[in-house]
C-alpha positions, -999 to +999 in steps of 0.1 A: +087-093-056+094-083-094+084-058-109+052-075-134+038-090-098+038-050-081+023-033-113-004-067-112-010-058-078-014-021-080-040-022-114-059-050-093-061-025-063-063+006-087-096-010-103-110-020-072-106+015-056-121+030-088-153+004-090-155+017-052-150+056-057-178+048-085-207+029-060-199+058-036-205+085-061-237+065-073-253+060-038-246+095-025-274+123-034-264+141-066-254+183-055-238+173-017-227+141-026-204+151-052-184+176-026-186+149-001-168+121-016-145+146-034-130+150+003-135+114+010-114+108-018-087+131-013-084+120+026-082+083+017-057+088-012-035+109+012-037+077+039-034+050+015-001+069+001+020+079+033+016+040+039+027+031+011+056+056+012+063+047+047+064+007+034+086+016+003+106+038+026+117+012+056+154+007+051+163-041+037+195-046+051+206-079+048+240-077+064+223-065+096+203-091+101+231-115+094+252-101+121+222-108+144+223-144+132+259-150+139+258-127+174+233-158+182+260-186+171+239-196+141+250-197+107+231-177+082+206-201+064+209-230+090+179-259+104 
């Protein structure tokens, strides 16, 4: 995935979780409400980024999966 695609992808999510942040704040009453999805907020942002970091963290190593291919008697990029 290049770079243009993730940065489409993240405005596309970054809007959609504003427009959402938005209807929450709207429906909620107006003193409580406000301290409520302030914490809402802050738990989902904190969820939403250790996945991310945990996704972006995983470890693409191509040679090791290769190995496992020929371990099997295949040859890499065989039918």
């Amino acid at each position: 995935m290049n770079r243009y695609l993730k940065s489409v992808i993240g405005m596309m999510i970054g809007g959609a979780t504003a427009g959402g942040w938005l209807l929450v704040d709207l429906l909620l009453p107006d003193p409580i409400g406000d301290y409520l999805l302030y914490i809402l907020m802050a738990v989902v942002n904190m969820a939403i980024g250790w996945q991310v970091a945990r996704f972006f963290g995983k470890p693409r190593n191509i040679e090791k999966n290769n190995a496992r291919i020929k371990g099997k008697g295949l040859k890499p990029n065989s039918n």
